[in-house]
C-alpha positions as CSV (number, residue, x, y, z in Angstrom):
1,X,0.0,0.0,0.0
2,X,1.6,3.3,-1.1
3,X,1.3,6.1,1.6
4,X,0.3,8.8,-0.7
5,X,-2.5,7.0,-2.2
6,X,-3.9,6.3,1.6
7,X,-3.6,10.3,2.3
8,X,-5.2,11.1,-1.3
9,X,-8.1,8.6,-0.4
10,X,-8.3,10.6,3.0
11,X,-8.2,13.6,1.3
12,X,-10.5,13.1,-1.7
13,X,-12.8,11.6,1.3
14,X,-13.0,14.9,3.4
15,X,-13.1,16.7,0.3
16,X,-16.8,14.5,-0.4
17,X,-18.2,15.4,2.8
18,X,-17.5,19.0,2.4
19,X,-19.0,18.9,-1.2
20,X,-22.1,16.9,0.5
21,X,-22.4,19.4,3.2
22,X,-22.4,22.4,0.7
23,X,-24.7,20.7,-1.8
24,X,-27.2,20.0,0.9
25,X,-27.2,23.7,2.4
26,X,-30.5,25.4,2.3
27,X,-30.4,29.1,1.2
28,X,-31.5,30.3,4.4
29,X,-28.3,28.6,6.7
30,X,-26.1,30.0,3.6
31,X,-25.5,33.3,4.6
32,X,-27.5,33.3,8.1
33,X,-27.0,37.2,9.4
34,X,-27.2,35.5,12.5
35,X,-24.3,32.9,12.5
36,X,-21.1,33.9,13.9
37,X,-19.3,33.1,11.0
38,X,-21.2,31.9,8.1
39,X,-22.0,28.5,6.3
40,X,-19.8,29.6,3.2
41,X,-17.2,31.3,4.9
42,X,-16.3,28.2,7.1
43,X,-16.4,25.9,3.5
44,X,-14.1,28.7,1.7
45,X,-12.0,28.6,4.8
46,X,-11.7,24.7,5.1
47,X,-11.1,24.8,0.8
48,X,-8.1,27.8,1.0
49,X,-6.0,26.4,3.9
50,X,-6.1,22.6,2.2
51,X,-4.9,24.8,-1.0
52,X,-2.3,26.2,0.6
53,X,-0.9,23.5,2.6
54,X,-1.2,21.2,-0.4
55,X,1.9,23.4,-1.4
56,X,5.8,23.1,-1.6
57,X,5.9,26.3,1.1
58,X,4.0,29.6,1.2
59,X,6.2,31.1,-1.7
60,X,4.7,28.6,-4.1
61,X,1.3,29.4,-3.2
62,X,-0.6,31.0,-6.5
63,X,-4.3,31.9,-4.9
64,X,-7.9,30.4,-6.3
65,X,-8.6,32.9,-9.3
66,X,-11.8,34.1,-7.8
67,X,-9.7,34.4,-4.1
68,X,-10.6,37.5,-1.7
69,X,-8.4,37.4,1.4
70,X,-11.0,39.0,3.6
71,X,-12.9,35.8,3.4
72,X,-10.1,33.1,3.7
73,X,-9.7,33.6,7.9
74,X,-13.0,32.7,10.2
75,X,-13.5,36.6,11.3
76,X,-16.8,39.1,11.5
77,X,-16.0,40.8,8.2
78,X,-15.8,38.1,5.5
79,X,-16.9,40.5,2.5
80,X,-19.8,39.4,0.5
81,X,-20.7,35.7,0.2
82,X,-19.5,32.9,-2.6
83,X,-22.2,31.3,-3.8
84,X,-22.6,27.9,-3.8
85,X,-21.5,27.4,-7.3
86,X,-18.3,29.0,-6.7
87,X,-17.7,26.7,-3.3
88,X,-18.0,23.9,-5.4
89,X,-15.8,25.3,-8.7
90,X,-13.2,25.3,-5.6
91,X,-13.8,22.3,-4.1
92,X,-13.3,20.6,-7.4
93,X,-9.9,22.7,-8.3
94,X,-8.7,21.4,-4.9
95,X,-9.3,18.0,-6.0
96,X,-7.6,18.6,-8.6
97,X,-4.6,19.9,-6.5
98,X,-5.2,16.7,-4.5
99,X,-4.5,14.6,-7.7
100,X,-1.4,16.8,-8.8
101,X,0.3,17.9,-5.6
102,X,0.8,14.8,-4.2
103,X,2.3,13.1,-6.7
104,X,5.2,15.8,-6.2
105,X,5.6,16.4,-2.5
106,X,8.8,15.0,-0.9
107,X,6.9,13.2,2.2
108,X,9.8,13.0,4.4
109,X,10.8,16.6,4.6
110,X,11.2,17.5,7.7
111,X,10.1,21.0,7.1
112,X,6.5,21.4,6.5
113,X,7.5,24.6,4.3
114,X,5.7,27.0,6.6
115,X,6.7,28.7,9.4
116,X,4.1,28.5,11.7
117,X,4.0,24.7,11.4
118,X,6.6,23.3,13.1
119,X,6.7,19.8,11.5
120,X,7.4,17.8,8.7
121,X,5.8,17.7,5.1
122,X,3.9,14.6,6.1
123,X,2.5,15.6,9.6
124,X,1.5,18.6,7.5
125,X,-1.0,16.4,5.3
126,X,-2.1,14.6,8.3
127,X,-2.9,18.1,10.0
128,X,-4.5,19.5,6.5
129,X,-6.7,16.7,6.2
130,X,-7.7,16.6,10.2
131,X,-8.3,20.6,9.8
132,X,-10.6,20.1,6.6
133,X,-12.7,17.4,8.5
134,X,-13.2,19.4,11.7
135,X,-14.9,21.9,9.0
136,X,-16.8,19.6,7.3
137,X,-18.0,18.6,10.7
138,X,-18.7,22.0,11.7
139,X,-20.9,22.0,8.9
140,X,-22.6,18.5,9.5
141,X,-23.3,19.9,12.9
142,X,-25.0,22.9,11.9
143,X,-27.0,21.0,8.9
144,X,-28.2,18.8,11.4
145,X,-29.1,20.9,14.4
146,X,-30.2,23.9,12.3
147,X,-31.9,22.5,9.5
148,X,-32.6,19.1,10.4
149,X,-30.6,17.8,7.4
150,X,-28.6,14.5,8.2
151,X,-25.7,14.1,5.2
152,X,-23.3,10.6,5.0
153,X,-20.1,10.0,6.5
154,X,-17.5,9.3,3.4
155,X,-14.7,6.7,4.4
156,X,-12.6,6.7,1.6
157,X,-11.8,7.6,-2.1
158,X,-9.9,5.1,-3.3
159,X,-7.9,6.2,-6.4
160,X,-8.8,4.6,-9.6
161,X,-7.4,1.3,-9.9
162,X,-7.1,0.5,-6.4
């Protein structure tokens, strides 16, 4: 079993859940004026830092075309909201950064290429993928609780041929 098809099935996994969770988002939990941060700002959030850290280091880091900074951090002022079409146009370019970044990281570098990670290239995976679940569990939550929606739990995504 080769380690970076196990983290791409991981990844390609939270990346389903996310894409369930945003296809299953009524209009009205969307941009809630009463939610501390909102439904698409915590899915564009969970989609820009798995961007990023799908990168060699910060440097190499060329944002989403449609990117606004304001809305990349969970903060009050998030600018106006994505829509869900353009969540999911970046949830499928990140699966698509999935597929092609992988392939060229350099697992065992001890450096995660950012300085506000202390660890290696792989722990940096690990802690992408475990950061982009707790979001897409965010999200379950508040589907569930607020909407009375109940979406799947996505195991794996095992890469073709496996």
């Amino acid at each position: 079993m080769d380690l970076k098809d196990v983290i791409k099935s991981q990844y390609l996994a939270a990346l389903a859940m996310l894409e369930q969770a945003v296809n299953a988002c009524p209009e009205a939990l969307w941009d809630d004026p009463a939610a501390k941060n909102k439904f698409w700002q915590v899915a564009y959030h969970a989609l820009f830092y798995t961007h990023l850290y799908l990168q060699e280091s910060e440097g190499h880091f060329t944002p989403w075309p449609k990117h606004r900074e304001e809305a990349s951090s969970i903060g009050p002022e998030p600018g106006p909201a994505y829509r869900q079409e353009d969540i999911l146009e970046y949830l499928a370019f990140c699966r698509n950064e999935v597929e092609a970044r992988l392939a060229e990281l350099a697992l065992e570098g001890e450096s995660s290429g950012f300085d506000w990670l202390p660890f290696g290239k792989l722990e940096l995976q690990l802690y992408n993928i475990r950061h982009l679940q707790h979001h897409a569990g965010e999200l379950y939550e508040r589907l569930g609780t607020q909407a009375a929606i109940e979406v799947g739990w996505v195991g794996s995504k095992h890469p073709a041929g496996r």
